[in-house]
N, C-alpha and C positions, 0 to 999 in steps of 0.2 A: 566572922562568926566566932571570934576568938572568945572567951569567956564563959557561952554556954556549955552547961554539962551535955552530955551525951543527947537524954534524955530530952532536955531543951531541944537542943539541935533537930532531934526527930519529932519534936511537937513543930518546931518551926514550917520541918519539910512538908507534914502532913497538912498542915495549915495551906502552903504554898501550892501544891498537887491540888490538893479541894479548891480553892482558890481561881487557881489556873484552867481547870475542868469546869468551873459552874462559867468564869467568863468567854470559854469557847461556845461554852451552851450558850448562852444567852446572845454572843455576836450570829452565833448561827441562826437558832431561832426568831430573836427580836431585832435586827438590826440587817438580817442578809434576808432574812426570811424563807429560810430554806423549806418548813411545810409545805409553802405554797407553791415553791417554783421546783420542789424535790431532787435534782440536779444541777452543778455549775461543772462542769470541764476545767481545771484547774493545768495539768500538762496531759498528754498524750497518754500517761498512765496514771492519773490521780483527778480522782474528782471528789466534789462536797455530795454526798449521796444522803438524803434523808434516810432515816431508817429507825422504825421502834421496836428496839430487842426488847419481846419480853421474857428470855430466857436467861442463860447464867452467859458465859462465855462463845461467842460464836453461834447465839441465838439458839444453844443447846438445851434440853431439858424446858423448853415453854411451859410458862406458869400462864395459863389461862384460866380467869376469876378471880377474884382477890383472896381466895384462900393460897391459891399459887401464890400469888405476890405477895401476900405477908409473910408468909413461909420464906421464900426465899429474902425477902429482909430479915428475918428473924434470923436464920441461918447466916449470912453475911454478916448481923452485927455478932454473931456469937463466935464468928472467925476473928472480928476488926476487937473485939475484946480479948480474944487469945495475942492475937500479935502484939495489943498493947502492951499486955502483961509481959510478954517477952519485950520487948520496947524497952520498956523500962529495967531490964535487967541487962541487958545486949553492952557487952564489953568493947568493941570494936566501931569505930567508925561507917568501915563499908557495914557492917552487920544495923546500925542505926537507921542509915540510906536507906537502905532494902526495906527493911519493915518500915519509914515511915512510907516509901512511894506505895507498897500495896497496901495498907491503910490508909490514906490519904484517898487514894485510887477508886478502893470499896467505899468511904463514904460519899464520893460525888458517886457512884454509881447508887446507892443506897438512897441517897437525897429525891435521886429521878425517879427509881422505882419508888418510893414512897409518895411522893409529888404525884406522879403522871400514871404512875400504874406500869411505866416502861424506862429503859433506860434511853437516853439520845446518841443514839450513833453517827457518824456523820462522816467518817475520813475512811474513802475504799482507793487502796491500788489494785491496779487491775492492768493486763494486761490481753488484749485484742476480747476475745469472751470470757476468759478466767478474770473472775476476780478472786481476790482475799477478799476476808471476812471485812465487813462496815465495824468502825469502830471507833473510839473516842479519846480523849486526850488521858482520862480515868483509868480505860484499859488500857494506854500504852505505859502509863508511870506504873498499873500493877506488873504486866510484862519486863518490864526493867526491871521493877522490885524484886520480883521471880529469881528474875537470870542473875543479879547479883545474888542474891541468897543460893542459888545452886553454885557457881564463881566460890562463894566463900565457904561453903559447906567442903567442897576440893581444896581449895589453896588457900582457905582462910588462915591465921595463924593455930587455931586449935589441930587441925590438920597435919600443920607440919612437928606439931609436940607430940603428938600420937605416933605420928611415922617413927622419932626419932626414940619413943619408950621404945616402939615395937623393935628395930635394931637394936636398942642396951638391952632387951630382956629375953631375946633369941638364942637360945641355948645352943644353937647348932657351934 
């Protein structure tokens, strides 16, 4: 990736996340055909679980009728336009990462609820009757994107130039 700017870099990632999210949908749906058979047992704690969130995160907040579901597109892209614009300004490599996976993320999740009315869920670990939440390749690169943005919010380099003003201008 030597030569791309920043900005590239993160139009690539974001490109690659959507990318990788529609073709997990698609082997799921059209090729495994998981609607119809709505379970495969993968190991002892992972299975392919169909599932259609119509809610935000963790099937939370349900948009039921399409005044829900355009709202909550309208709301996502009005996030996935804020983080571009930070995108585009974002100094730092890790800082690029972060915001292209949860843009990237929200638009394959954005794509489904526009498309289908719901997003495609499909990846649950679970363990004996617990499971985690059903979820998708979408939500796991925004969760990434998250935890690196919070990683660099702490130990980013802006962080540690703060710490070191706060020691020079400590009057104690």
């Amino acid at each position: 990736m030597k030569g791309l700017t920043r900005f590239q870099l993160g139009l690539t990632i974001v490109a690659l996340a959507f990318v990788l999210d529609r073709l997990s949908k698609w082997w799921i749906t059209d090729i495994l055909e998981l609607p119809k058979i709505q379970m495969v047992q993968i190991l002892p704690i992972f299975n392919l679980q169909w599932a259609e969130n119509r809610g935000v995160s963790f099937s939370m907040f349900t948009a039921d009728g399409d005044l829900g579901r355009w709202m909550l597109v309208g709301v996502t892209l009005l996030i996935v336009i804020g983080l571009s614009v930070w995108l585009k300004s974002a100094q730092t490599r890790l800082l690029v990462v972060a915001l292209a996976l949860v843009i990237g993320g929200a638009l394959g999740n954005i794509y489904d609820r526009a498309l289908f009315g719901y997003v495609i869920d499909f990846l649950q670990f679970h363990v004996g009757d617990w499971s985690f939440a059903i979820f998708n390749v979408a939500d796991s690169c925004i969760s990434v994107g998250a935890a690196l943005l919070l990683w660099d919010s702490f130990f980013g380099p802006d962080t540690k130039k703060d710490r070191s003003e706060e020691k020079t201008s400590d009057p104690r």
